[in-house]
C-alpha positions as CSV (number, residue, x, y, z in Angstrom):
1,X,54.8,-24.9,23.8
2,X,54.9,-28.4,22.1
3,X,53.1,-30.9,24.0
4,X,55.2,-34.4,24.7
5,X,53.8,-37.2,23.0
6,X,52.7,-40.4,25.5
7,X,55.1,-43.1,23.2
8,X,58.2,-43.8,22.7
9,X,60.1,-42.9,18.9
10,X,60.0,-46.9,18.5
11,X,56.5,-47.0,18.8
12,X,55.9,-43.9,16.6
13,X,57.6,-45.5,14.0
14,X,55.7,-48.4,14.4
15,X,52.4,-45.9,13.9
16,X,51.1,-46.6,10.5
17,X,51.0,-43.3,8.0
18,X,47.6,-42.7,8.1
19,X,47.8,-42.6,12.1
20,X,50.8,-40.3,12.0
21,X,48.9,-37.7,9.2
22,X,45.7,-38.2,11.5
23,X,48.0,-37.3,15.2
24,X,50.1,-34.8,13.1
25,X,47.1,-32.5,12.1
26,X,45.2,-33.4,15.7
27,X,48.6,-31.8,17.4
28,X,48.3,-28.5,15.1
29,X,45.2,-27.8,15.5
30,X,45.4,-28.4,19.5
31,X,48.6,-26.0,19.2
32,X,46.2,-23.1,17.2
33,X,43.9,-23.9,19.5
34,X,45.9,-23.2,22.3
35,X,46.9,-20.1,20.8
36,X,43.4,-18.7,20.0
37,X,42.6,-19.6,23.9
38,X,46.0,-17.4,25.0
39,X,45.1,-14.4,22.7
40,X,41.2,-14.3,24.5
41,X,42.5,-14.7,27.5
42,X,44.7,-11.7,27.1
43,X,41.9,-9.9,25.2
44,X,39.5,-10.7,28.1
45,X,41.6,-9.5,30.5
46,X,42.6,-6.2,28.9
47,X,39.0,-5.9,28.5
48,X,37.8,-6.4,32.0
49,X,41.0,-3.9,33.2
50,X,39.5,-1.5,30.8
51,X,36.1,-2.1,32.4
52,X,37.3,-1.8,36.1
53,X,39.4,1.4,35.7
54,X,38.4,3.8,37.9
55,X,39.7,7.2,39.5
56,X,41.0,5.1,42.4
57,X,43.0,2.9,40.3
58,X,44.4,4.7,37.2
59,X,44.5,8.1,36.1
60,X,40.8,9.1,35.1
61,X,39.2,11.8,36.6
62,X,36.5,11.3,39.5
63,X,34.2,12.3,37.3
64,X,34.6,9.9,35.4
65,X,33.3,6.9,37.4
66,X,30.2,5.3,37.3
67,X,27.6,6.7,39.8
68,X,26.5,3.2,40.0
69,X,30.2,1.6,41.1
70,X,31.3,4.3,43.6
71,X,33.5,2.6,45.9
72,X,32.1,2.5,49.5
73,X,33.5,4.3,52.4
74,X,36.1,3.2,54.4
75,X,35.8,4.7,57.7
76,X,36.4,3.1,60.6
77,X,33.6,3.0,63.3
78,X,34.3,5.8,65.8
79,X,33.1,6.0,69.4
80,X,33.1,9.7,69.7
81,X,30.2,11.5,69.0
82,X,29.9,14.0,66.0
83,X,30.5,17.0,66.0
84,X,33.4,19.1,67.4
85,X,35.7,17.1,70.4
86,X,36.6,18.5,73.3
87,X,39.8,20.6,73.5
88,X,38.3,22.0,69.6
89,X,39.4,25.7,68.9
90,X,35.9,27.2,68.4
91,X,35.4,29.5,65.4
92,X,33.6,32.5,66.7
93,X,31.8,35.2,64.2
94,X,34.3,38.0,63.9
95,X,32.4,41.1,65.4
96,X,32.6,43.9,62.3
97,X,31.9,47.6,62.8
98,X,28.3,48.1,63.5
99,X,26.4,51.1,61.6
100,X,23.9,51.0,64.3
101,X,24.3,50.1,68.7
102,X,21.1,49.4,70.5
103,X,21.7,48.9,74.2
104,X,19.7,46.8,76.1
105,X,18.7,46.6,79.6
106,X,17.7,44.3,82.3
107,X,14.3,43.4,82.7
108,X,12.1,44.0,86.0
109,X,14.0,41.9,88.6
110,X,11.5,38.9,90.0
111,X,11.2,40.9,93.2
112,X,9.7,43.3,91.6
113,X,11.9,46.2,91.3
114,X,13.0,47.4,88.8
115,X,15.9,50.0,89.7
116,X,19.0,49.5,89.0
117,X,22.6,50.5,90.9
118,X,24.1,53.0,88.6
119,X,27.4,51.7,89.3
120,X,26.8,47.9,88.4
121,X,25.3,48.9,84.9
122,X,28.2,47.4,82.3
123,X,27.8,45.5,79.3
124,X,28.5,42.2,79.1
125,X,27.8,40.5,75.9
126,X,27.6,41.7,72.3
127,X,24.9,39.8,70.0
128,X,25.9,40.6,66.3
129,X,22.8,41.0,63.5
130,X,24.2,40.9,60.0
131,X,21.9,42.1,57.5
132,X,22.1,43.1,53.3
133,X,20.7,47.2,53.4
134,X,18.3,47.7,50.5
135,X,20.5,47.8,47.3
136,X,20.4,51.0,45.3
137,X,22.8,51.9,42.7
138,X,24.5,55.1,42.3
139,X,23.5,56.1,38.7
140,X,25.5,58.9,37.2
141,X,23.8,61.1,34.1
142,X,26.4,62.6,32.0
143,X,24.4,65.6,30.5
144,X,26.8,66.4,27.3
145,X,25.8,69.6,25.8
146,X,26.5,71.3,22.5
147,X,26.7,74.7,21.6
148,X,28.1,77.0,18.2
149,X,31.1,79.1,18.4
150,X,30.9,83.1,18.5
151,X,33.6,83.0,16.3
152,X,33.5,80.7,13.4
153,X,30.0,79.5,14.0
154,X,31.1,75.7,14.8
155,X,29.1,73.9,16.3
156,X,30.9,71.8,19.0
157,X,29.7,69.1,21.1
158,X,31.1,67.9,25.1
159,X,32.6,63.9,24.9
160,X,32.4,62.2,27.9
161,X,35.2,62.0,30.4
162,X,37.6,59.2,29.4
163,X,37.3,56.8,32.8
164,X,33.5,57.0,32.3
165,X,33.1,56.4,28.9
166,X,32.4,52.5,29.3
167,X,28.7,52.7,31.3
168,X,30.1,50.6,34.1
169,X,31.8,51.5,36.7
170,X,34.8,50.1,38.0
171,X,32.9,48.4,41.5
172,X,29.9,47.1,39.2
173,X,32.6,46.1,36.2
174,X,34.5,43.8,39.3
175,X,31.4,42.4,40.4
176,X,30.6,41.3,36.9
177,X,33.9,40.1,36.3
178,X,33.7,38.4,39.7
179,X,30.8,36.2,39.1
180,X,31.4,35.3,35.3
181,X,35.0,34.4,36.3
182,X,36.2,34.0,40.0
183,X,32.5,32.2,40.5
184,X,32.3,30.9,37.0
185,X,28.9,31.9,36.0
186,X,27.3,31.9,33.2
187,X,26.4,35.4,31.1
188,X,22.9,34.5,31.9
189,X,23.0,33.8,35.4
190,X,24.9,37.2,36.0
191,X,22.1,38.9,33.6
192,X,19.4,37.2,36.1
193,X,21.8,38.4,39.0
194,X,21.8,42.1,38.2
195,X,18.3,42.2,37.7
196,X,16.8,40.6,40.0
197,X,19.5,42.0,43.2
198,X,20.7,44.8,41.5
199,X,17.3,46.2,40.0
200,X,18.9,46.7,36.6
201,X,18.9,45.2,32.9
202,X,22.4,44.0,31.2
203,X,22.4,42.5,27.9
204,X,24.7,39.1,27.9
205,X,26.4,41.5,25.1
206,X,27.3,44.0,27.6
207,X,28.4,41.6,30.1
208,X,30.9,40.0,27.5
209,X,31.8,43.7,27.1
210,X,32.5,44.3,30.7
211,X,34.5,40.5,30.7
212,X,36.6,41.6,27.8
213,X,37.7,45.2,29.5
214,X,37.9,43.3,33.1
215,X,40.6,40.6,30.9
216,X,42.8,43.8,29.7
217,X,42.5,45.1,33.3
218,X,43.9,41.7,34.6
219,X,46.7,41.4,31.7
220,X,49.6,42.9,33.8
221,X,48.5,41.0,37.3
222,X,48.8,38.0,34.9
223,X,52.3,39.2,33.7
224,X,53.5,40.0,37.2
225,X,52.1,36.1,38.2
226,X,53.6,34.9,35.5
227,X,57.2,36.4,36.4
228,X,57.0,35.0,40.2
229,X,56.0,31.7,39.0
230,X,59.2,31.6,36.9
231,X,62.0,32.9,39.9
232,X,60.7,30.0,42.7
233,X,62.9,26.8,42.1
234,X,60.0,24.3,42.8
235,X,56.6,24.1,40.6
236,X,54.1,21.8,39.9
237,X,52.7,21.5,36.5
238,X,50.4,19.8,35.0
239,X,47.6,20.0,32.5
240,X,44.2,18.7,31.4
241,X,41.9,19.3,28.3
242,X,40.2,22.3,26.8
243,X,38.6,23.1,23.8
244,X,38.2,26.3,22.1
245,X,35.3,26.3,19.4
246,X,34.8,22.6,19.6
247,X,38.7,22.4,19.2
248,X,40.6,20.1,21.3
249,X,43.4,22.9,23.2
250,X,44.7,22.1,26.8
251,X,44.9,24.0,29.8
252,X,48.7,24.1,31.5
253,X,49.4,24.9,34.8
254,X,52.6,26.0,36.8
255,X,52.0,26.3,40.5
256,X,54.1,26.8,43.4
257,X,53.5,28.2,47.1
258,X,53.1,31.5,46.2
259,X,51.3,31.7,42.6
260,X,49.1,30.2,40.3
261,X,50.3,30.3,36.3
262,X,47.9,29.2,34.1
263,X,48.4,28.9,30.1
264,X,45.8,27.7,26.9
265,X,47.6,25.7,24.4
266,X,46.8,24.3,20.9
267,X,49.4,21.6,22.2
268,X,50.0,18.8,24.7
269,X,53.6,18.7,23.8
270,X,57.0,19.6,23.9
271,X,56.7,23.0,22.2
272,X,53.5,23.9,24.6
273,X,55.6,22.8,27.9
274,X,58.4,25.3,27.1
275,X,56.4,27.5,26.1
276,X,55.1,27.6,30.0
277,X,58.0,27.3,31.3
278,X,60.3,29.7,29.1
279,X,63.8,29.8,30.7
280,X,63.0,28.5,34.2
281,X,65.4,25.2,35.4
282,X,64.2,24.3,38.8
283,X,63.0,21.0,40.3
284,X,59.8,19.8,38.8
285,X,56.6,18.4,40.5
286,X,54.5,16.0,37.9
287,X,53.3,12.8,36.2
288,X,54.6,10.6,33.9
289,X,54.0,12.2,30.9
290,X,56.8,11.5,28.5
291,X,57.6,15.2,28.5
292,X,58.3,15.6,32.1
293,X,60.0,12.5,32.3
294,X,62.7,14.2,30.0
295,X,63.3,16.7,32.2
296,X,67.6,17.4,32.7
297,X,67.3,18.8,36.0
298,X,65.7,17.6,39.2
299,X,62.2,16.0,39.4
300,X,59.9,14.5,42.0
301,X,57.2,12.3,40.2
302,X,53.6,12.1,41.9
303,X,53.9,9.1,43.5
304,X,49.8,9.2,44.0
305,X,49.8,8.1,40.1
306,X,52.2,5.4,40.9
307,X,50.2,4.4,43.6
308,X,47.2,4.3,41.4
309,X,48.9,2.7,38.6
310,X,49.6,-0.4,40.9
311,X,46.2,-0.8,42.9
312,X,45.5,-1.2,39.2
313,X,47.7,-4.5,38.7
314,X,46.8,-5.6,42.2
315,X,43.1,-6.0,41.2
316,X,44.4,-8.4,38.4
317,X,43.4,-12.1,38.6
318,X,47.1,-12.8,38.2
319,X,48.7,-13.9,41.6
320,X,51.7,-12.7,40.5
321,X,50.6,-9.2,39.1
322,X,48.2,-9.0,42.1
323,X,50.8,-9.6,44.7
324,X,53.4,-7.5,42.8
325,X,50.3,-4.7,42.9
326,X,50.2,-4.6,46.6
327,X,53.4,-4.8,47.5
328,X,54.4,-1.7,45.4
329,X,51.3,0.1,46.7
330,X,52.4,-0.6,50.5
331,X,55.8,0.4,49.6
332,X,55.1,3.6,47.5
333,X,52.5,4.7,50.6
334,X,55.1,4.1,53.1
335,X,57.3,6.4,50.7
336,X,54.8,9.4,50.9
337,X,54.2,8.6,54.8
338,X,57.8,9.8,55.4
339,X,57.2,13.1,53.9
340,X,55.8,14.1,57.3
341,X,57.9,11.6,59.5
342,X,61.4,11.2,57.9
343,X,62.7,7.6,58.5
344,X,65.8,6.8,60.3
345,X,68.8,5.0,58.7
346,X,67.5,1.7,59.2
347,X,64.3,2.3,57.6
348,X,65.6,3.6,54.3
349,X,68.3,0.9,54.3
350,X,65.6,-1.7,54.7
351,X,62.9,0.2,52.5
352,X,65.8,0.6,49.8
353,X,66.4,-3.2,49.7
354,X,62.7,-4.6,49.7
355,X,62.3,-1.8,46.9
356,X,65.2,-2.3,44.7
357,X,64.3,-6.3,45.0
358,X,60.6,-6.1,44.4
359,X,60.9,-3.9,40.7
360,X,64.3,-6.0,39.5
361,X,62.3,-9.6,40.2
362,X,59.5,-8.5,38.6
363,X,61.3,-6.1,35.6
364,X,61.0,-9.5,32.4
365,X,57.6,-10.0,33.2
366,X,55.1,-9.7,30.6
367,X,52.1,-7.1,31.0
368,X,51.8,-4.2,33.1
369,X,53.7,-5.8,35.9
370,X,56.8,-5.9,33.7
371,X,55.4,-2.4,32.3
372,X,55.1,-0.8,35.9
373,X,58.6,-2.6,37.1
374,X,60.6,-1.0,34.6
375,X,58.7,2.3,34.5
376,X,60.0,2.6,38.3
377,X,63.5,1.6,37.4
378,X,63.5,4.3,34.6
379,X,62.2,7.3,37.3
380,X,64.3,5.8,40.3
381,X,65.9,9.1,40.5
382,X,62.4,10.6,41.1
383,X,60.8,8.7,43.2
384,X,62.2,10.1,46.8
385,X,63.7,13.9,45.7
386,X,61.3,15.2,48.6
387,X,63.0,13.3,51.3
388,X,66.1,15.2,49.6
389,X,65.2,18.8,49.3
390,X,63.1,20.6,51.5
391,X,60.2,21.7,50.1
392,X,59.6,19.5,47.6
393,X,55.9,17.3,48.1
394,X,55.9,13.5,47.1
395,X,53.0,14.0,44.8
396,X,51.5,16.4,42.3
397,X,48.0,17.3,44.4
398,X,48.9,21.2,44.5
399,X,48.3,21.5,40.4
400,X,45.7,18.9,40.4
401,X,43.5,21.0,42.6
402,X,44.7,24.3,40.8
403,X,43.3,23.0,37.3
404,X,39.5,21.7,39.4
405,X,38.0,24.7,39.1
406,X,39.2,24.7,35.3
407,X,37.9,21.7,34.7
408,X,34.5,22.1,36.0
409,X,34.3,25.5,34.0
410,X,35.3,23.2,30.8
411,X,32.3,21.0,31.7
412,X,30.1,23.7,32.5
413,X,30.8,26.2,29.4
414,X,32.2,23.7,26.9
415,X,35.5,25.9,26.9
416,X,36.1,29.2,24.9
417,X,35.0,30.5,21.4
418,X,38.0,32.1,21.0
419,X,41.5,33.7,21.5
420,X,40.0,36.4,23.4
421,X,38.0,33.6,25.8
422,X,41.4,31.8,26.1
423,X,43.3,34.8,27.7
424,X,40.5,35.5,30.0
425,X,40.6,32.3,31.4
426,X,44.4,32.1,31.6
427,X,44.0,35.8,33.2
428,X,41.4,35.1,35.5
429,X,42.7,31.4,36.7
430,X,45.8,32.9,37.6
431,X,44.2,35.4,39.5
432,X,41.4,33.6,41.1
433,X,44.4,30.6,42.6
434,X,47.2,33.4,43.0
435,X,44.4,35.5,45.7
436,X,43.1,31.9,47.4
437,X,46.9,30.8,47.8
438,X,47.2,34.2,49.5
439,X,44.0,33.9,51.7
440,X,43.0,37.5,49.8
441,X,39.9,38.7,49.1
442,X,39.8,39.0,45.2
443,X,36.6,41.3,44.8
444,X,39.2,44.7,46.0
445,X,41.7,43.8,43.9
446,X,39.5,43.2,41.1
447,X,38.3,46.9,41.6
448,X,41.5,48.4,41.9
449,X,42.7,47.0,38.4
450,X,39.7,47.7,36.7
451,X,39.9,51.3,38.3
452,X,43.5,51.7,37.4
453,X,42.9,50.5,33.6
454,X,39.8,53.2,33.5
455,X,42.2,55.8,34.6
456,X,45.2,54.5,32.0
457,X,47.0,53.8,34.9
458,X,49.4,51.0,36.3
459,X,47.2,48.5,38.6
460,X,48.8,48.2,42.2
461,X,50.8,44.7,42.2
462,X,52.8,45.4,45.9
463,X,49.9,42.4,46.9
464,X,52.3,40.1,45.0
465,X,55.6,41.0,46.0
């Protein structure tokens, strides 16, 4: 912006040279400065955003924050004291078959007698003692024998049986499997596990072993998983790092009500997304990465990462951007309010106008709130499919809490070493989330495929149908 000079043009022609060179040069190098002051301002204030990002206000992971700027809690001061209310459904113990009944009877009464009237004796209570019996493993010695031929004089030698040939059984094989994948322990801990519970020695070497024969076990679960996850119209996918071998790979997810379907890539990209999906055309649950944002059919964005996106611009020191920030916040809350309580007519027609006028004002502004104003008007579409279709949820929380447990097993084991590593975990993810989903136990199933793929048989799937 040129500033006005205080004078007429009369008395700027009346300025001798040297006073016009000395004003001339003054005015540029006010107008640089004015510039440089612009561009740090702008730097400063990308800066301090980058410096105030948090899980609450952009898209990094919790983990992520600072244990020293953890925002405080929020809760309102309650009257009621802690602890379960009145009217609470209790949660009793469940009573389970007992191996062993002691009965009990009454004491001495304080009389002093201490017969009692056949008739009245009845129980009247059941106090339940859960305790772990001494573990002792079943150990099985295959004696093989050899012996020559009368005939020929060969000397032939017994093999043993085919289901029994690995050293583990299917129950201990499951348990392993359990703990290195459904628990996501390391080789070690199980190694301290079976020895010190179990009262027996495993090499981390055998353990892989027994992981690697447990992944083959679970291949045609994960293929079955895979299938389901394909035929229901709404999934939620998303995806978050991995690395295999120090490698940077990422770790997909398609997730519905019913399955899990989990997938390692070399890719974040186009190629890896249909390589999840394969054929499948339904609605879509996600983010705004420029991938699903593509997609031709039907799609709910999260609105949680809008919401984020603008408590963002409202922490700005920008009136505009920080009122623009709030307003979209309150708006795009109300929006995922009305997931569980519909609005009427009026509301939407009201809602639908404050919207529509708040992203078009704001849509030529510089910085994010022009960025975020125009992102909205580009996913308009996508922002209220849930209030459309049944079924459909206004944000992307189911796949987010399907990848959590991936994630902290990334953190934990640095990811995979190899191809091998990468279909375990896609195998045992999927079956780990498909079983929780499902409110199954997964140790019984576990047994059964590893059982069925010791026997060269087909594991039972009806569990998924």
């Amino acid at each position: 912006m040129k500033a006005k000079r205080p004078f007429s043009e009369d008395d700027w022609q009346a300025t001798p040279e040297p006073v016009k060179q000395y004003i001339i040069s003054l005015e540029q190098a006010i107008a640089l400065l004015i510039k440089k002051v612009e561009a740090l301002e702008h730097r400063t204030e990308k800066l301090e955003s980058s410096v105030n990002k948090n899980s609450q206000n952009s898209s990094k992971p919790p983990s992520s924050d600072s244990p020293f700027k953890k925002p405080e809690a929020r809760r309102k001061k309650s009257k009621r004291k802690k602890g379960a209310q009145k009217g609470h459904k209790g949660q009793q113990q469940k009573l389970l078959e007992p191996t062993q009944e002691v009965f009990i009877l009454p004491e001495d009464c304080e009389c002093g007698c201490s017969a009692l009237w056949p008739e009245t004796i009845k129980p009247y209570y059941t106090h339940q003692e859960i305790e772990l019996p001494e573990i002792q493993m079943d150990v099985l010695h295959f004696i093989l024998h050899k012996g020559k031929c009368r005939k020929c004089g060969r000397l032939l030698k017994a093999a043993v049986p085919k289901n029994h040939q690995t050293g583990y059984g299917p129950r201990a094989s499951a348990l392993i499997a359990e703990m290195s994948g459904i628990q996501g322990s390391s080789r070690k801990t199980v190694q301290d596990f079976c020895k010190s519970v179990l009262n027996f020695s495993i090499s981390t070497g055998a353990i892989q072993k027994v992981v690697d024969r447990a992944s083959t076990a679970l291949a045609p679960v994960y293929e079955k998983i895979g299938e389901l996850a394909h035929k229901i119209n709404i999934n939620h996918i998303d995806e978050t790092s991995w690395f295999k071998n120090g490698m940077l790979h990422w770790l997909w997810v398609m997730a519905n009500c019913r399955v899990g379907y989990f997938m390692i890539h070399r890719n974040r990209s186009k190629e890896a997304f249909l390589e999840l999906i394969q054929d499948w055309k339904g609605i879509l649950i996600s983010d705004n990465y420029g991938t699903y944002v593509k997609w031709v059919n039907l799609r709910q964005t999260c609105l949680a990462h809008l919401i984020r996106k603008a408590k963002g611009v409202s922490e700005k020191n920008n009136p505009v951007a920080r009122s623009f920030g709030q307003n979209i916040v309150k708006e795009l809350q109300l929006l995922c309010h009305w997931a569980k309580d519909p609005p009427d007519e009026q509301q939407w027609r009201e809602f639908y106008q404050r919207f529509i006028d708040l992203i078009f004002d704001h849509r030529q502004e510089k910085g994010e709130v022009g960025t975020v104003a125009r992102s909205l008007i580009r996913q308009i579409d996508s922002l209220w499919v849930f209030l459309e279709v049944s079924g459909v949820e206004p944000t992307n929380n189911h796949a987010e809490r399907m990848l959590r447990f991936g994630v902290l097993w990334r953190k934990r084991s640095k990811g995979t070493q190899s191809e091998k590593g990468n279909r375990w975990v896609e195998r045992i993810l999927s079956f780990k989330q498909t079983c929780q989903m499902r409110s199954l136990a997964s140790f019984p199933l576990l047994v059964d495929a590893i059982d069925a793929y010791f026997k060269e048989q087909k594991p039972n799937l009806n569990w998924l149908d």
